[in-house]
VEXDREN-2710 file (C-alpha; in Angstrom, 1 decimal):
% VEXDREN-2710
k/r/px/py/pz
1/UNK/81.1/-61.3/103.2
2/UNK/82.3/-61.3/99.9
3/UNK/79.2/-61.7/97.3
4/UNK/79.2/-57.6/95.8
5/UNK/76.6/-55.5/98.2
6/UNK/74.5/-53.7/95.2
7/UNK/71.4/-52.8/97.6
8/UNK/73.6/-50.1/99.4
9/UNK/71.3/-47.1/99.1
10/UNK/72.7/-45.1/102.2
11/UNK/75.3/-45.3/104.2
12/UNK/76.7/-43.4/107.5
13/UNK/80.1/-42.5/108.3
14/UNK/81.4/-41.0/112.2
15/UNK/84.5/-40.6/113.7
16/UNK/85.7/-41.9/117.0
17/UNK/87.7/-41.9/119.8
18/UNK/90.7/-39.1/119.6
19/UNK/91.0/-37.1/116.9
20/UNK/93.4/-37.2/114.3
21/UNK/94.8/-34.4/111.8
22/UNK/93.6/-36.3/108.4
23/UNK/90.1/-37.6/109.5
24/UNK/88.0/-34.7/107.9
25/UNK/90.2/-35.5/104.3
26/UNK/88.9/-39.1/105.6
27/UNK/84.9/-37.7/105.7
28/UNK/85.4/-36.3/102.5
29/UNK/86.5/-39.0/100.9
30/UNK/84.1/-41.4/102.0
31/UNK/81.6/-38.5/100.8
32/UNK/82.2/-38.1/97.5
33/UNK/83.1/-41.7/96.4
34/UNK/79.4/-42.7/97.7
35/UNK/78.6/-40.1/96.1
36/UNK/80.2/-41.0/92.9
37/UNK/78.6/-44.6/93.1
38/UNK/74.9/-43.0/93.7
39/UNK/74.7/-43.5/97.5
40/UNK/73.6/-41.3/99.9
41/UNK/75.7/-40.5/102.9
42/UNK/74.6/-39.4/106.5
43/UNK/77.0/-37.8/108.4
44/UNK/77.1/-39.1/112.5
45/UNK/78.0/-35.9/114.9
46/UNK/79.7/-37.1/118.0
47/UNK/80.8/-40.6/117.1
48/UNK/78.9/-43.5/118.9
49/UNK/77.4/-41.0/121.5
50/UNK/76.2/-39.1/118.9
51/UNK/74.5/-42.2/117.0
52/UNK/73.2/-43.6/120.5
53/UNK/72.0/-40.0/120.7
54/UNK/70.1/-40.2/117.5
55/UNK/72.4/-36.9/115.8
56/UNK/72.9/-37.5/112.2
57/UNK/72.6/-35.5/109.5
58/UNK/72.4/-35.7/105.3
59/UNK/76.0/-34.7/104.2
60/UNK/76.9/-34.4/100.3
61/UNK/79.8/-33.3/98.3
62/UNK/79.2/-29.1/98.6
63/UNK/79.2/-30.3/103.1
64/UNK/82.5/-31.7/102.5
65/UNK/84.2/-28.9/100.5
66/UNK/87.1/-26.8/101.9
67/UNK/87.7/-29.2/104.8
68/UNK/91.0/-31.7/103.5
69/UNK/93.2/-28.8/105.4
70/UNK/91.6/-28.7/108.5
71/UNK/92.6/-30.6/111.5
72/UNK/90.1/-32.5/113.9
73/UNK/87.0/-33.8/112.7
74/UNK/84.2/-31.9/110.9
75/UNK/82.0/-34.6/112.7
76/UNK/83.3/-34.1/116.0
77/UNK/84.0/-36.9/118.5
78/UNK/83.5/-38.3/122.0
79/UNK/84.2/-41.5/124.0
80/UNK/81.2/-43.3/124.5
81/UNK/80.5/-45.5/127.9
82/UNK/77.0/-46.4/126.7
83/UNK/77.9/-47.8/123.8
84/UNK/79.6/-50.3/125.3
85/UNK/76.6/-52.2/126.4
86/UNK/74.1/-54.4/124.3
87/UNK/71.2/-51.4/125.1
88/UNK/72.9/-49.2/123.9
89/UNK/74.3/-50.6/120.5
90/UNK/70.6/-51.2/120.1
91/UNK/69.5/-47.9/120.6
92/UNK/72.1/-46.5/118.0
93/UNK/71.4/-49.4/115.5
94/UNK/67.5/-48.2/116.0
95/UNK/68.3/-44.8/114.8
96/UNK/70.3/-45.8/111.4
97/UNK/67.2/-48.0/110.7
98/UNK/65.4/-45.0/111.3
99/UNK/67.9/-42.8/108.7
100/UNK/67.6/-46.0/106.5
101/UNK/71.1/-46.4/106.6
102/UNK/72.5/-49.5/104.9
103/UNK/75.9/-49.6/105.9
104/UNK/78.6/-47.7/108.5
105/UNK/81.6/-46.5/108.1
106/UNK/83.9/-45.5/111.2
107/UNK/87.2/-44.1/111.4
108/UNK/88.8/-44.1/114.4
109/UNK/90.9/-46.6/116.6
110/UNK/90.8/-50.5/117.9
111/UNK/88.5/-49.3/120.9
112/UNK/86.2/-47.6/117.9
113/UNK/86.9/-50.8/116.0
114/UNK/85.4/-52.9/118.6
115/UNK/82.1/-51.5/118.8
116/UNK/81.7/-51.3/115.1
117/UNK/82.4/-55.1/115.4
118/UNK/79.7/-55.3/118.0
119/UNK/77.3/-53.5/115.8
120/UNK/77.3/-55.7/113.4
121/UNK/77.5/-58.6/115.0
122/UNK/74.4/-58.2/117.0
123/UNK/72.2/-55.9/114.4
124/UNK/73.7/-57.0/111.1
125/UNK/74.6/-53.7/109.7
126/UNK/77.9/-53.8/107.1
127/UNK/80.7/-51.8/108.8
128/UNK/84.3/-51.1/107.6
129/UNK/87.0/-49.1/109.6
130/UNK/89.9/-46.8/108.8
131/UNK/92.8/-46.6/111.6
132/UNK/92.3/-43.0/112.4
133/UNK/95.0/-41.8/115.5
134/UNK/97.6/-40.8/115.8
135/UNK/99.6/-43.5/117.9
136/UNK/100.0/-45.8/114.4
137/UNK/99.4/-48.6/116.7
138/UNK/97.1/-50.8/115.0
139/UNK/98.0/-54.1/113.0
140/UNK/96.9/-54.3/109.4
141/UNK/98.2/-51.4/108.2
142/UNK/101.5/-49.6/107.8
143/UNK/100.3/-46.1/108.9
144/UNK/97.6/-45.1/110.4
145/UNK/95.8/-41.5/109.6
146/UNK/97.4/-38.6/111.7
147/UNK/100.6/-40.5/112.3
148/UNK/102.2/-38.3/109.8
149/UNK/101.6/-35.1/111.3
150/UNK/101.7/-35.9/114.5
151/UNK/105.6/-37.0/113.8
152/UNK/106.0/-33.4/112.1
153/UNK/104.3/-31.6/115.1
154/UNK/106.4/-33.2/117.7
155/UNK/109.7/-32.8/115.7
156/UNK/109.2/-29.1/115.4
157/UNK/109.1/-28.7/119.1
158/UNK/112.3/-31.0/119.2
159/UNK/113.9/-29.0/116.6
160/UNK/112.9/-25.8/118.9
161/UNK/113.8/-27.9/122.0
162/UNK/117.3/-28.8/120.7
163/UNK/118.3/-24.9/120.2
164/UNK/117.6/-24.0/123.9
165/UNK/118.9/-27.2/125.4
166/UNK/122.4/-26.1/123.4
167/UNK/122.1/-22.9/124.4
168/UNK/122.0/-23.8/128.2
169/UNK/123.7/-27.1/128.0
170/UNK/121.2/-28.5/129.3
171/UNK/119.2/-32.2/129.0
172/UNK/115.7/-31.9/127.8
173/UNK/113.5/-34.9/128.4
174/UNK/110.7/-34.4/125.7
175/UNK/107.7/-36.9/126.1
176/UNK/105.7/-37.5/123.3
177/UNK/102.4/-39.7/122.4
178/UNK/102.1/-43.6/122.8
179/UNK/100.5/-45.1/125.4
180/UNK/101.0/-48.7/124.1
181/UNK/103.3/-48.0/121.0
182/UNK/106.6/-46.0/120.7
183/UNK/106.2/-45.0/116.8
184/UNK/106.5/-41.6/116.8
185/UNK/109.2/-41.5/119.7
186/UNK/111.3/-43.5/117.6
187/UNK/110.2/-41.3/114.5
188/UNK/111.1/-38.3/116.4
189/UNK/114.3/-39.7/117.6
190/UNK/116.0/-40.5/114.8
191/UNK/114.3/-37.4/112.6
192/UNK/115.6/-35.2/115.6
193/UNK/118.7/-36.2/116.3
194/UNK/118.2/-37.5/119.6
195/UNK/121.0/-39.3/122.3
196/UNK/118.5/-41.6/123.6
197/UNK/114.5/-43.0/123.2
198/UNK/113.0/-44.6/125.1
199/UNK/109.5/-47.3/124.0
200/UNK/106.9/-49.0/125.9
201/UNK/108.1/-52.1/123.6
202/UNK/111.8/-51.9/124.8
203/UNK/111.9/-51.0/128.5
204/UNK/115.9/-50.3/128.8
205/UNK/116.8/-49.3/132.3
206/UNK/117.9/-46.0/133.7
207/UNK/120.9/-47.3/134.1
208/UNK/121.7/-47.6/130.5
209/UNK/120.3/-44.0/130.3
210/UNK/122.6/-42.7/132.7
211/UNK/125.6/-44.4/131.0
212/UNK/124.7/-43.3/127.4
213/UNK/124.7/-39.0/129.6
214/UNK/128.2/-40.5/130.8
215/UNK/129.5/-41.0/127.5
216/UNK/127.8/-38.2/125.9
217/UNK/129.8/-36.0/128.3
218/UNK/133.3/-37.6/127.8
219/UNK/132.7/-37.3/124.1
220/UNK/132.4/-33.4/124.5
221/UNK/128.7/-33.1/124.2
222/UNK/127.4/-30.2/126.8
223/UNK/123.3/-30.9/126.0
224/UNK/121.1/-33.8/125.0
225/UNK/117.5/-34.4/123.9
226/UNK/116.1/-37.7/125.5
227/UNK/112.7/-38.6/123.9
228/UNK/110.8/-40.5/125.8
229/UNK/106.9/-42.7/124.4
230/UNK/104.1/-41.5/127.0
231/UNK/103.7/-45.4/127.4
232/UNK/107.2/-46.0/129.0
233/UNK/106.4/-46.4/132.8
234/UNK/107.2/-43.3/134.5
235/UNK/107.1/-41.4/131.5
236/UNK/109.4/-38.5/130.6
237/UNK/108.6/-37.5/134.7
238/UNK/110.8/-40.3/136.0
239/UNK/113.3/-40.4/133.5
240/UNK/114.2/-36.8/134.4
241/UNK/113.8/-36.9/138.2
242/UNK/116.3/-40.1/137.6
243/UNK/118.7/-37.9/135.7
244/UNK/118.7/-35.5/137.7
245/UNK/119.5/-37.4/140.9
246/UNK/121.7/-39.7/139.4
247/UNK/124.0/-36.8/138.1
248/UNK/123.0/-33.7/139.3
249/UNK/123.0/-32.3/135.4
250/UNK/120.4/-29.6/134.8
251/UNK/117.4/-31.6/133.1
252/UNK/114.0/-29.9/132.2
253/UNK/111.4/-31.9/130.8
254/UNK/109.1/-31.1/128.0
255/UNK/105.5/-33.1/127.7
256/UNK/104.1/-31.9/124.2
257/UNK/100.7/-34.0/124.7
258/UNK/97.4/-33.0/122.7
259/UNK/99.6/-30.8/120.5
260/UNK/100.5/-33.5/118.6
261/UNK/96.6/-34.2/117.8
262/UNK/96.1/-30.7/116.3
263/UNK/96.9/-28.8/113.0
264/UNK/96.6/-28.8/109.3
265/UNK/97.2/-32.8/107.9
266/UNK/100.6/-33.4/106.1
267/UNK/100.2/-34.2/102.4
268/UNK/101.0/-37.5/103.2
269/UNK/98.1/-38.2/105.6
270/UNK/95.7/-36.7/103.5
271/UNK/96.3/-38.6/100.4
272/UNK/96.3/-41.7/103.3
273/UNK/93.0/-40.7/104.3
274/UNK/91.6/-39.9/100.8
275/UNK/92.6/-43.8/99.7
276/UNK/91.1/-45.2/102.7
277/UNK/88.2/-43.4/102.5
278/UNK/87.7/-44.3/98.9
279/UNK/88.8/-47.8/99.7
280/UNK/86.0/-48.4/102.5
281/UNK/82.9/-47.4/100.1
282/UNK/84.2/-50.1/97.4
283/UNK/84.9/-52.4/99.5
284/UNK/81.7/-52.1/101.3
285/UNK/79.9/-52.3/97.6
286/UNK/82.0/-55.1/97.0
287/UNK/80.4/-57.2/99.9
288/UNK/83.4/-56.9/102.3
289/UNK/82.3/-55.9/106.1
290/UNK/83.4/-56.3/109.3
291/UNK/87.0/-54.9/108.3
292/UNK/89.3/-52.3/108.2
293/UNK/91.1/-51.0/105.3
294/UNK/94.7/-50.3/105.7
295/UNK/97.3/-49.6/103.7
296/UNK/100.6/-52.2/103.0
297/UNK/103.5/-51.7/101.0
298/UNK/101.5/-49.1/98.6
299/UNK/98.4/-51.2/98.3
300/UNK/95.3/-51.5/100.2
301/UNK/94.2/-54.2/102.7
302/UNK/91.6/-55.7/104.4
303/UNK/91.7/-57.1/107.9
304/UNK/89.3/-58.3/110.3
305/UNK/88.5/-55.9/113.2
306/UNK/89.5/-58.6/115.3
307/UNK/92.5/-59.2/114.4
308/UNK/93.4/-55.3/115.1
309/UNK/93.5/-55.5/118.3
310/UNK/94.4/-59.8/118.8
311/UNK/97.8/-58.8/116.8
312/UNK/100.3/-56.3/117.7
313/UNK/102.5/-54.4/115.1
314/UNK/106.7/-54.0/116.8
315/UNK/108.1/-50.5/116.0
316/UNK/110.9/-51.0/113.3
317/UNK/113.8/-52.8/115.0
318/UNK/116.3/-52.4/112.0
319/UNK/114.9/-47.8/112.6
320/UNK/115.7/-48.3/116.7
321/UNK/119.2/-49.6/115.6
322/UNK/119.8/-46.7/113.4
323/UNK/118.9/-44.7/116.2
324/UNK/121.4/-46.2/118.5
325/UNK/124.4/-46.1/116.1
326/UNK/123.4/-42.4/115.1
327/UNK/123.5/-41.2/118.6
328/UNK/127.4/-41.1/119.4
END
């Protein structure tokens, strides 16, 4: 669509899938430029279980105050299995007929992305997305919102990591978020000094781990921090049960998990969200649907929701060669 959309009267906005420290800046955002333009906004508790569910509410600017600091999502969030068949995008579609509800905006991830695309394929309802999680894993966009501080909440623990792993001489294997994408290991390696990362896009060997300890050791060091992506196979379990049977060196390993999800946004992720947000009512007034806004070198983008999830984004080769050369 590109013809500009001027019978938007109301639209909806949810969040979806895990949250994300940056997604209520995102809410409020999306709140007060509609708000701005003369459009109502209902807010959508639960994410698509909550719209299948028929919970929505009337949100304005005063709803939305106080909350660009806090982590999570003011809307809350859930995985939804019903929305993933045709009765049950009906059902949801029913109720923002109901809300008279012109057009959707979800923040949230490709599986979120998919059933916004599903929405509006079947029922017609305008939809735009904005990449909300944390992973940074989704093409179309350079960052995604809560990348930021989840890369600041995992390099503190490595930071805190790093002084007991000196103390003890010690290896710590610290896994981090990334089930298909190694962003914030290779982030977290580089900002935390680490001898080795490993990414579910590069799947070095063991082997190359255990001669990278070798060296380490001959070259004086008596500790190491390994990062390792959650999406690696094995995880940070197997590479330290291989360390520690390969060598016998004392290795403890350190999963951070859903920490990484929580706490105040960054400032960087909350002036992410606040464009995005902004940029997904204009864009939806200008006629565009079916998209998601990113941001690219500074600017804003639009891509089709397909394409977030038919096209991959690499982690930065030119970063995981820094990484190597700054480990000796």
């Amino acid at each position: 669509m590109t013809a500009p959309n001027t019978t938007i009267k109301r639209l909806a906005v949810l969040t979806s899938g895990g949250d994300a420290p940056g997604m209520n800046a995102a809410i409020r955002a999306v709140v007060r430029t509609a708000t701005y333009h003369g459009i109502e906004v209902v807010g959508v508790r639960r994410g698509f279980q909550g719209l299948h569910q028929g919970d929505l509410r009337l949100l304005g600017p005063r709803d939305v105050a106080n909350i660009i600091q806090r982590g999570g999502t003011m809307l809350l969030t859930a995985r939804s299995h019903t929305w993933r068949s045709a009765e049950g995008r009906a059902e949801g579609a029913r109720h923002l007929r109901e809300w008279k509800v012109d057009a959707l905006v979800v923040i949230g991830g490709d599986g979120s992305f998919h059933g916004a695309h599903y929405l509006q394929q079947e029922h017609g309802i305008p939809v735009v997305g904005l990449p909300g999680t944390i992973d940074n894993d989704l093409y179309g966009t350079d960052h995604t919102i809560g990348y930021f501080t989840a890369v600041e909440t995992a390099l503190d623990a490595v930071d805190k990591l790093r002084d007991t792993a000196a103390s003890h001489e010690r290896i710590f294997v610290i896994e981090v978020m990334g089930r298909h994408a190694g962003h914030i290991a290779l982030d977290v390696a580089v900002a935390g000094g680490a001898e080795e990362v490993f990414l579910p896009e590069d799947q070095k060997t063991v082997a190359d781990l255990l001669e990278v300890i070798r060296n380490s050791q001959a070259r004086g060091k008596t500790s190491s921090i390994i990062i390792v992506a959650e999406g690696y196979p094995g995880g940070g379990q197997g590479i330290a049960e291989a360390i520690t049977k390969n060598t016998g060196i004392d290795t403890r390993l350190t999963v951070l998990g859903h920490i990484q999800r929580g706490g105040s946004p960054v400032s960087s992720d909350r002036v992410l969200a606040s464009r995005l947000g902004e940029g997904a009512v204009e864009a939806l007034i200008a006629g565009k649907s079916n998209i998601m806004v990113g941001r690219t070198g500074g600017g804003l983008t639009y891509v089709p929701f397909e394409e977030t999830w038919t096209k991959s984004k690499d982690v930065s080769r030119a970063l995981y060669r820094c990484a190597k050369v700054l480990s000796i």
